[in-house]
C-alpha positions in Angstrom: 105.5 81.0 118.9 106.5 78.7 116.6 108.8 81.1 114.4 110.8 83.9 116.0 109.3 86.9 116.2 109.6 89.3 112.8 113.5 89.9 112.8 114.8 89.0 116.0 116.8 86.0 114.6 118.4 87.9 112.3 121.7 88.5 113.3 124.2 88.4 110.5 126.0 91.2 109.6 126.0 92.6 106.2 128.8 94.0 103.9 128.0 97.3 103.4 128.9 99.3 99.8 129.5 102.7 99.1 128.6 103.8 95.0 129.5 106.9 93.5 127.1 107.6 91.2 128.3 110.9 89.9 130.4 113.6 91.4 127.4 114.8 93.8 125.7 111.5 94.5 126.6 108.2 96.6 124.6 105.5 97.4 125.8 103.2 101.0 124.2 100.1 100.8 124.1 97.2 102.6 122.9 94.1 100.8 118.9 94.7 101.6 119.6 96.7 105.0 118.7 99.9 104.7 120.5 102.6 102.2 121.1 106.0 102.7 121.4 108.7 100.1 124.6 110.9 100.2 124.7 114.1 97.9 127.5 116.1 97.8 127.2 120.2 96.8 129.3 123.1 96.0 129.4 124.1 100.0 127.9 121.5 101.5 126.5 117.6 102.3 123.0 116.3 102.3 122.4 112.7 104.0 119.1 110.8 103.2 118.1 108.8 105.7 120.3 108.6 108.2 120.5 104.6 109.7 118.7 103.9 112.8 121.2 104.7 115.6 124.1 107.3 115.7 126.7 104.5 116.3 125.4 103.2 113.3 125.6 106.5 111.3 129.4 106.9 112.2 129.8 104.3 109.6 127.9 106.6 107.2 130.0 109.4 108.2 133.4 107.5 108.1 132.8 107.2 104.3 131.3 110.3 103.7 134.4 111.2 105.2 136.8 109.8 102.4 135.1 111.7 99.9 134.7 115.1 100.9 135.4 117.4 104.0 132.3 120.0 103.6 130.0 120.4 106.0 126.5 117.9 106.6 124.3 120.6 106.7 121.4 119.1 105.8 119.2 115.7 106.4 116.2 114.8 104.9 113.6 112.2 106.1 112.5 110.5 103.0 109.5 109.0 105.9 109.4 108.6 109.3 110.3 105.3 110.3 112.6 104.7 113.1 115.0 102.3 111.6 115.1 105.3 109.0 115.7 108.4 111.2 116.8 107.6 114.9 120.3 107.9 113.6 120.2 112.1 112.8 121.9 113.2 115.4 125.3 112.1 114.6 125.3 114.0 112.1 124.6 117.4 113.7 122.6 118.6 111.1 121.8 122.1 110.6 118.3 121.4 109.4 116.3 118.4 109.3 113.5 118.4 106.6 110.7 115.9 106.1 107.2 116.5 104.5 104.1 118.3 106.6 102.5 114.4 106.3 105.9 112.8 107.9 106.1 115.2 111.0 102.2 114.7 111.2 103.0 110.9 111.8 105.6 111.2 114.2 103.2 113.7 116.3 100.6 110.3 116.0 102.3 107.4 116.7 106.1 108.2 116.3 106.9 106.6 119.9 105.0 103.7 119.4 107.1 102.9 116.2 110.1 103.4 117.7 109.4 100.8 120.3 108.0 98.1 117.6 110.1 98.4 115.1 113.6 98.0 117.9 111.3 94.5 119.1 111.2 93.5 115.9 114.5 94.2 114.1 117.4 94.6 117.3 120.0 93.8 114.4 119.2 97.1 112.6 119.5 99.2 115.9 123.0 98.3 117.3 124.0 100.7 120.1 120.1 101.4 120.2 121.0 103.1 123.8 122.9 105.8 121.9 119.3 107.1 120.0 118.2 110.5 122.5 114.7 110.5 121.3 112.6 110.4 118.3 114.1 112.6 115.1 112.5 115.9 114.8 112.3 118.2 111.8 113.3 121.7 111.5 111.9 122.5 108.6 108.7 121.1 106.7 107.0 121.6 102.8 104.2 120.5 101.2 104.2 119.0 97.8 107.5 120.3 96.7 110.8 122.5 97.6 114.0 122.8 96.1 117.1 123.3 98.6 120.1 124.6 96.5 123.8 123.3 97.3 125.6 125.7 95.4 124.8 125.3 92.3 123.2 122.1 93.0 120.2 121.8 92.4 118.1 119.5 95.1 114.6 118.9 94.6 112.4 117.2 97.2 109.1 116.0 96.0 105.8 113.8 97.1 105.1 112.4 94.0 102.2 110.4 96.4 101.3 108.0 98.8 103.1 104.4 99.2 105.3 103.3 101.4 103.6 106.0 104.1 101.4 109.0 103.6 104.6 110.9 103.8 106.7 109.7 101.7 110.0 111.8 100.2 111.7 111.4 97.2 114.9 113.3 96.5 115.6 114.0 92.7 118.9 115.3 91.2 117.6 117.2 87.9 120.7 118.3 86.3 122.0 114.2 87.2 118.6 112.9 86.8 119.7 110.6 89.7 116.9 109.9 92.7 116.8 109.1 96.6 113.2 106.8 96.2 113.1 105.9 100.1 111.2 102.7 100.7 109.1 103.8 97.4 111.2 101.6 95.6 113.4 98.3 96.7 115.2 96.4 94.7 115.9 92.7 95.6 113.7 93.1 98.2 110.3 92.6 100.0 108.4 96.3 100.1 107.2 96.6 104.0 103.6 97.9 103.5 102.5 97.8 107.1 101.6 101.7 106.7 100.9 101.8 103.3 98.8 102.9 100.9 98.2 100.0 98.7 95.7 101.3 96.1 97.8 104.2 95.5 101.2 102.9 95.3 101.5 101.8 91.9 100.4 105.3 90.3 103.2 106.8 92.7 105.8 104.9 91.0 104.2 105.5 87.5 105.0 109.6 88.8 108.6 108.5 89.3 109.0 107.1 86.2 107.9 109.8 84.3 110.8 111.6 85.4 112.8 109.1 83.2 115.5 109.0 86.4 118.7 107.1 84.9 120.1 105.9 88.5 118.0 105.6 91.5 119.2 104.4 94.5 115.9 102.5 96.8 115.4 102.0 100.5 116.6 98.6 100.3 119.0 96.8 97.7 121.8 98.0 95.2 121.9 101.1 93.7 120.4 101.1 90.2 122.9 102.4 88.0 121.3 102.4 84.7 117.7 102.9 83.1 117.6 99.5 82.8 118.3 98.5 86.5 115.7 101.5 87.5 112.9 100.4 85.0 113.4 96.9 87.1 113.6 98.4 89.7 110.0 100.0 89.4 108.6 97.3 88.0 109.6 94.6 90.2 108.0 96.8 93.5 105.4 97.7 91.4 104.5 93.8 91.1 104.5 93.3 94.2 102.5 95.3 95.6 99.9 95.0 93.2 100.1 90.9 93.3 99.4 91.1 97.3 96.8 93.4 97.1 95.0 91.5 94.3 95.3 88.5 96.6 94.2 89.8 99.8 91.2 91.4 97.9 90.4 88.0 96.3 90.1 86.3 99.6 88.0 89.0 101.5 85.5 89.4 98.9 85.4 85.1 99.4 84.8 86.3 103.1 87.9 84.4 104.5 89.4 85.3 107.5 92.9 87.3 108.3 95.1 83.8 108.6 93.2 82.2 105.8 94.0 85.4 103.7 97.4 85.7 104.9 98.2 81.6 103.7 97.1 81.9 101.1 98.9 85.2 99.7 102.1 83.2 101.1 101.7 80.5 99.0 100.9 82.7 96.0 103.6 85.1 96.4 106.3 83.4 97.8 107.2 81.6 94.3 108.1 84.6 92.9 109.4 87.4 95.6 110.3 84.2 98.4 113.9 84.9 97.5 113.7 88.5 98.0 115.6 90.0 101.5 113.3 90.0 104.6 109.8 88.5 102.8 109.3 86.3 105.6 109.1 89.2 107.7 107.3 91.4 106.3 104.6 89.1 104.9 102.3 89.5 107.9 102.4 93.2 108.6 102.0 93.6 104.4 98.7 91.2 104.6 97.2 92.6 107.6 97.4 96.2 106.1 96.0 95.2 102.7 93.0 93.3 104.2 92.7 96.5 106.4 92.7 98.9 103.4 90.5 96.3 101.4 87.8 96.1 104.0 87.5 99.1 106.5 90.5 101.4 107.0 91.7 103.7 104.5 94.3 104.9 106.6 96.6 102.6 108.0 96.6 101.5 111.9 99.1 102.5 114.4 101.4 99.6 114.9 102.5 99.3 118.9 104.6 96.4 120.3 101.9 94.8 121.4 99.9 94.7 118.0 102.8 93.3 116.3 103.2 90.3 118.4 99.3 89.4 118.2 99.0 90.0 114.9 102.5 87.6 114.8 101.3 84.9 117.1 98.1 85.0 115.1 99.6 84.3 111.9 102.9 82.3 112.3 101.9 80.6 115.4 
C-alpha cells in the first residue's frame, strides 16, 4: 500500500481535558480522540462511553475520581462501536444500558468490529490485551427511558438513525446539557462507515429542537454555549450532507467506487481536510454512501479483511 493503513501511523498521544459543565455534567476530551460523558447524581455516577480498553478507562476514572466519591453505577452505550465500549469493565458497572438496535448489532457483527476497528486504530486501544470480550448490556429500551439519579433527572433517547441504527443520545433536561455520541463531532471528520446517510441530517434537526445549550460530541471539545452547539450541528450536518450529495452525483454519472471516492476527496477536502482523522475516514464514509446510494439500505458488516480491500482499493 502506498499509504498506511487507516490509523495505524497514528501514534501521538493526545492531551486529554476534563470540563465541568455544571454541577452534574463533565465532559473528558481528548483533542478529536474520543470523549466520554460523565454525569454526576444525588447517589450515584453515570459514564457515557466508556474509552476502548479498561487501562484506558482508569484515566477516566482517575478524574472522575477528583470530583466525586459516589458510586459508577451506571454506563450507557451511546452505540456499539468498539473503540466506544470495550473499556466498561473497569468501571464495574451495575448496569450497562444501550438501545434494543445497539445490542441487535453487537449480536450481528460485534466481533468482527472489534477486530477491524483494533487493525485500524492500535493507538486508541492501548493495553488492548486488558479488553475480556465484547461489552454487553444489561438492560435495553426502545425509543426512550428516563433513569433517575436522585433527583436527577437522565433521559436517554433515539432521536434516529445516523452515526449507527442504534444510536443513543443522553439529555440533561433540568441542565438542558446532552451526551450526542458520534451524532455530532465537532472539529472533526463524522465516521459514516455504518451510517445512515439519508437520515442523518433530520436526526440532528431532532436534537436541535431540544434547544440543548452545551453538548458535548463523540469527538472534539465540549460545546459550551448555544453558539458552539448550533456549530456544532451544523458543521456535522454539512458534512454529511456534502459527501452524500457527491457520491450520489457520481453514481448517477455511473462512475465507479475509486472514481467516486477521488473525486469526493477533492471536493471535500477544502473544506473539512483540516478536520481530525478525515484522511481516515474518507474511504469507509464513501464506500457506505455509494452503498446506500445504489443497493444497500442497511450498512455492510465491516470485517478486517474488508477494510484492507476496500483500503488497498482506494489509497493504493
Amino acid at each position: 500500500m502506498s499509504k498506511a493503513f487507516a490509523s495505524q501511523a497514528d501514534l501521538q498521544e493526545k492531551q486529554v481535558s476534563f470540563t465541568r459543565l455544571s454541577d452534574n455534567a463533565y465532559a473528558y476530551t481528548a483533542e478529536g480522540d474520543p470523549n466520554t460523558g460523565v454525569i454526576i447524581g444525588d447517589d450515584a455516577v453515570m459514564v457515557i462511553d466508556t474509552q476502548a480498553t479498561p487501562v484506558m478507562a482508569q484515566d477516566v476514572i482517575r478524574r472522575i475520581r477528583e470530583v466525586t466519591d459516589k458510586p459508577i453505577k451506571f454506563v450507557v452505550m451511546s452505540h456499539y462501536h468498539a473503540v466506544r465500549v470495550l473499556g466498561a469493565s473497569a468501571y464495574q458497572p451495575q448496569t450497562i444500558i444501550a438501545s434494543e438496535d445497539t445490542r441487535d448489532l453487537i449480536v450481528e457483527r460485534g466481533a468482527q468490529d472489534m477486530k477491524s476497528e483494533i487493525e485500524r486504530f492500535p493507538r486508541l486501544f492501548r493495553a488492548v490485551e486488558t479488553i475480556p470480550g465484547l461489552t454487553w448490556p444489561h438492560l435495553t429500551f426502545k425509543g426512550e427511558m428516563t433513569v433517575w439519579l436522585g433527583s436527577l433527572e437522565v433521559r436517554l433517547m433515539q432521536l434516529g438513525r445516523g452515526h449507527t441504527k442504534g444510536d443513543t443520545v443522553v439529555w440533561l433536561p433540568q441542565q438542558k446539557i446532552l451526551f450526542s455520541g458520534d451524532l455530532v463531532e465537532f472539529d472533526a471528520t463524522p465516521y459514516a462507515g455504518d451510517a445512515y446517510f439519508q437520515d442523518w441530517p433530520q436526526t440532528l434537526d431532532n436534537i436541535a429542537a431540544l434547544k440543548p445549550e452545551k453538548l458535548v460530541p463523540g469527538r472534539g471539545a465540549a460545546l459550551t454555549t448555544p453558539e458552539m452547539v448550533a456549530k456544532g450541528l451544523a458543521g456535522t450536518r454539512s458534512f454529511v450532507s456534502d459527501l452524500f450529495a457527491s457520491v450520489k452525483a457520481g453514481a448517477a454519472a455511473g462512475k465507479d467506487l475509486r472514481a467516486i471516492y477521488k473525486e469526493a476527496h477533492a471536493a471535500l477536502k477544502p473544506k473539512y481536510g483540516q478536520w481530525v482523522i478525515f484522511d481516515h475516514c474518507m474511504p469507509f464514509d464513501v464506500t457506505r454512501a455509494l452503498d446506500e446510494a445504489t443497493q444497500y439500505r442497511d450498512p455492510r458488516i465491516w470485517t478486517a479483511e474488508r477494510d484492507k480491500q476496500m483500503w488497498d482499493q482506494l489509497e493504493g
